[in-house]
PyMOL CGO cylinders between C-alpha atoms (Angstrom):
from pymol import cmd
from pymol.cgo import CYLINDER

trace = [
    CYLINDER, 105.44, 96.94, 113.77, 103.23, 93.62, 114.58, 0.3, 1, 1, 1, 1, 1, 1,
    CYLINDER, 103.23, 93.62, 114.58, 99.79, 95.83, 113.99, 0.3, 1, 1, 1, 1, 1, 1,
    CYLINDER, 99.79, 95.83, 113.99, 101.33, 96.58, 110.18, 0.3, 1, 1, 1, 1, 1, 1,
    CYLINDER, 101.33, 96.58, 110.18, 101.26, 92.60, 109.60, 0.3, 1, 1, 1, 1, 1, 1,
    CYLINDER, 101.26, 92.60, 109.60, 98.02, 92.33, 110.53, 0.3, 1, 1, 1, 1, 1, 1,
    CYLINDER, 98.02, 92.33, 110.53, 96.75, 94.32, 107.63, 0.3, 1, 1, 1, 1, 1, 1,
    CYLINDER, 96.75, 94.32, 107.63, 99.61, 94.06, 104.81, 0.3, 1, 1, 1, 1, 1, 1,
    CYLINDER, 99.61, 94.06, 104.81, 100.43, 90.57, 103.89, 0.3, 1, 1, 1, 1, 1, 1,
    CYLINDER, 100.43, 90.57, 103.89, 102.70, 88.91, 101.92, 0.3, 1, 1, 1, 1, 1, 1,
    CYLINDER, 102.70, 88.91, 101.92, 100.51, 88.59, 98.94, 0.3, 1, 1, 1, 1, 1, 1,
    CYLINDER, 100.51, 88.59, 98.94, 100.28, 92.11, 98.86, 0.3, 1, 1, 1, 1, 1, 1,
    CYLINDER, 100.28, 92.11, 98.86, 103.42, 92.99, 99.23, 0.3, 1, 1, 1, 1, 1, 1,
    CYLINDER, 103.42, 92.99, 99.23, 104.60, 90.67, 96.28, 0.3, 1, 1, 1, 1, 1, 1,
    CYLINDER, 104.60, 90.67, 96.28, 101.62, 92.34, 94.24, 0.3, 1, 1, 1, 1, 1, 1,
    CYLINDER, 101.62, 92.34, 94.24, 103.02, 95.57, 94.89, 0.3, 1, 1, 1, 1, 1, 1,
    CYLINDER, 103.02, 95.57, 94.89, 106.39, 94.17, 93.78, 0.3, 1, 1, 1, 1, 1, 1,
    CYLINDER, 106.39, 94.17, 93.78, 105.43, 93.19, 90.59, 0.3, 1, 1, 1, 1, 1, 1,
    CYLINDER, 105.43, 93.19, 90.59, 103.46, 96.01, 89.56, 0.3, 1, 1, 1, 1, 1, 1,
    CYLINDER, 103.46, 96.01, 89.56, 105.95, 98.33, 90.21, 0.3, 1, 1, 1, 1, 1, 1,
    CYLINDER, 105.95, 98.33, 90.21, 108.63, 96.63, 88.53, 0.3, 1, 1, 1, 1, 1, 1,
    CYLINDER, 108.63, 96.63, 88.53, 106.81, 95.94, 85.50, 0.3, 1, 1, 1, 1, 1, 1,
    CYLINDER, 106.81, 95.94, 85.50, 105.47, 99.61, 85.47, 0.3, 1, 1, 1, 1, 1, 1,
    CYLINDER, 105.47, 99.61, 85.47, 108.48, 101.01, 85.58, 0.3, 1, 1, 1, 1, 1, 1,
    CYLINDER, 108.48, 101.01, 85.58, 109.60, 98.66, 83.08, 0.3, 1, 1, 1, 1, 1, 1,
    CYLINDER, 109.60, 98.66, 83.08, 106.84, 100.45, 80.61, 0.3, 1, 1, 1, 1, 1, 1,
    CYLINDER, 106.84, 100.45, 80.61, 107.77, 104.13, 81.25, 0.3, 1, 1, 1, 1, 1, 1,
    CYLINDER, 107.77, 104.13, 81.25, 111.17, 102.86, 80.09, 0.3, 1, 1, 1, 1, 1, 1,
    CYLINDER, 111.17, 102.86, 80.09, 110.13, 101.90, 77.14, 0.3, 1, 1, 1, 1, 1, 1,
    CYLINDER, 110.13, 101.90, 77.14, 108.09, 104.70, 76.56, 0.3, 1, 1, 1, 1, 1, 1,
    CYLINDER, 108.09, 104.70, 76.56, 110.87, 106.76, 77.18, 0.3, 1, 1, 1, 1, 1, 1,
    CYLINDER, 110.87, 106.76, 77.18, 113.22, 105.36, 74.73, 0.3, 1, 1, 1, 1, 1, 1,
    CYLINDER, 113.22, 105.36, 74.73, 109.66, 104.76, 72.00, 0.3, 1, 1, 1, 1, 1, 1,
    CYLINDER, 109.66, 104.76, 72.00, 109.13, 108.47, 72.17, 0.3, 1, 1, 1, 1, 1, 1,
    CYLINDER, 109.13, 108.47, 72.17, 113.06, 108.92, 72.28, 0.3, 1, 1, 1, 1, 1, 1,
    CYLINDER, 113.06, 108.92, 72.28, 113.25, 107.48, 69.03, 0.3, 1, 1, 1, 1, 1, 1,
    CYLINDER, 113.25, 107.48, 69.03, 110.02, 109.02, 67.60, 0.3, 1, 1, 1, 1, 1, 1,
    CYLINDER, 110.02, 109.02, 67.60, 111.07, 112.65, 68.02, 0.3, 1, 1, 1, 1, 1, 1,
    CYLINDER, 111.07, 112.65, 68.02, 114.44, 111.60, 66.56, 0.3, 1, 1, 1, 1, 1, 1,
    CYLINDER, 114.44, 111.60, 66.56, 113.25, 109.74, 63.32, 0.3, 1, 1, 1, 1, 1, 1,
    CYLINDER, 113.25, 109.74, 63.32, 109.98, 112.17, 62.84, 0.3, 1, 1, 1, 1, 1, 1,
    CYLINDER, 109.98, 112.17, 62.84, 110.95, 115.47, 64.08, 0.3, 1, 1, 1, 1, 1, 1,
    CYLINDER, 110.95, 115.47, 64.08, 114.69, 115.11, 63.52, 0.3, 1, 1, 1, 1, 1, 1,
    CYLINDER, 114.69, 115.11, 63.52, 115.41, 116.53, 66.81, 0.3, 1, 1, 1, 1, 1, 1,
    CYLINDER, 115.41, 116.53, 66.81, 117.14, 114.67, 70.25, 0.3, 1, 1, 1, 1, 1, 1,
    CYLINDER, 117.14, 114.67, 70.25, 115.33, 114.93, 73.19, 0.3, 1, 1, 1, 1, 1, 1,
    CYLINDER, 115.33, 114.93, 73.19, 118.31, 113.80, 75.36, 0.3, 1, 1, 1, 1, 1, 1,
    CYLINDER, 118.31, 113.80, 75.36, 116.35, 113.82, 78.40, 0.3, 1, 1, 1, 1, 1, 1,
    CYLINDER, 116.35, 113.82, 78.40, 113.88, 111.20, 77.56, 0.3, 1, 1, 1, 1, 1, 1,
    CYLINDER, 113.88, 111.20, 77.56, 117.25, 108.99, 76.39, 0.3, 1, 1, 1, 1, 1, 1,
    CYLINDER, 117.25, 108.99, 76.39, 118.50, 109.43, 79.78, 0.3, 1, 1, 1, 1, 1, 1,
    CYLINDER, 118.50, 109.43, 79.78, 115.48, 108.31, 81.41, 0.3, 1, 1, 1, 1, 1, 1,
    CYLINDER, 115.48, 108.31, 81.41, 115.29, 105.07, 79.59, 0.3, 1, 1, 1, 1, 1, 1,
    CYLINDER, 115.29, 105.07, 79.59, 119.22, 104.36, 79.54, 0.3, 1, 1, 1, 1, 1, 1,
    CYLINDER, 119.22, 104.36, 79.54, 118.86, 104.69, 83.30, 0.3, 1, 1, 1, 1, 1, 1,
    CYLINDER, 118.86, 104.69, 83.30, 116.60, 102.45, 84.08, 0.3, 1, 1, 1, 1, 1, 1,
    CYLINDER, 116.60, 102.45, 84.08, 117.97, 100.11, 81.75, 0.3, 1, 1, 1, 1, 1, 1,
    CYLINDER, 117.97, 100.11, 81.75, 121.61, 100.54, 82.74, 0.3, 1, 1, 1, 1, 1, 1,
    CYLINDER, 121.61, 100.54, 82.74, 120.27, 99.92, 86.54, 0.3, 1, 1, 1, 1, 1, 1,
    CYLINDER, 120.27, 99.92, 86.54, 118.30, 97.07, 86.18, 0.3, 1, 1, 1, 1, 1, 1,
    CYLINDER, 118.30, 97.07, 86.18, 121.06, 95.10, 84.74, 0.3, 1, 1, 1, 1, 1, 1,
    CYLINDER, 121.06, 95.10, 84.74, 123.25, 96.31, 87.83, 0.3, 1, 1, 1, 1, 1, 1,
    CYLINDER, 123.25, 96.31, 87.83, 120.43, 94.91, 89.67, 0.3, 1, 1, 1, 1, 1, 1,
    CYLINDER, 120.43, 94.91, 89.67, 120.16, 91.62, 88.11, 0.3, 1, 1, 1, 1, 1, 1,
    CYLINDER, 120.16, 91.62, 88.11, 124.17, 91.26, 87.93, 0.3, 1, 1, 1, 1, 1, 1,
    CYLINDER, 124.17, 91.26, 87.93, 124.51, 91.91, 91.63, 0.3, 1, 1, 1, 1, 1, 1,
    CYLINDER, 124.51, 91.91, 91.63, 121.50, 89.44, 92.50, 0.3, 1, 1, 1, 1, 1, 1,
    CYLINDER, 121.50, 89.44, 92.50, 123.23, 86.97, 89.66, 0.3, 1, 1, 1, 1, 1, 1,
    CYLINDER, 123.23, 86.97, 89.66, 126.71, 87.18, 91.88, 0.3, 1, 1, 1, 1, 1, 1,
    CYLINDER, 126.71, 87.18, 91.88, 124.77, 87.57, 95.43, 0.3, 1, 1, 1, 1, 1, 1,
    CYLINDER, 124.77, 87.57, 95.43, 123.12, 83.61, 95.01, 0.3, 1, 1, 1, 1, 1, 1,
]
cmd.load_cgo(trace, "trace")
């Protein structure tokens, strides 16, 4: 697709990159922040927000341990 690389460049693309890894790095932590506020306020496990943020944890060190052994 040569008329794509005419309007997206690399900058971009790196950009892009970035801000989704280091959003998705946030709703992570929001996950397991409001995880941990329902159970030490309400006293109640919302399992689902635990699973969100043990996910992305749990494959972003799968990530980084495959990349680790790929170099």
């Amino acid at each position: 697709m040569p008329f794509l690389s005419q309007l997206i460049d690399e900058r971009f693309l790196a950009h892009r990159r970035r801000s989704t890894s280091i959003a998705g790095q946030i709703a992570a932590a929001l996950a397991i922040a409001l995880f941990a506020w329902h159970l030490y306020v309400d006293h109640e496990c919302n399992w689902n927000l635990l699973a969100v943020g043990v996910t992305f944890v749990l494959v972003k060190l799968v990530i980084m341990f495959w990349s680790a052994l790929k170099e």
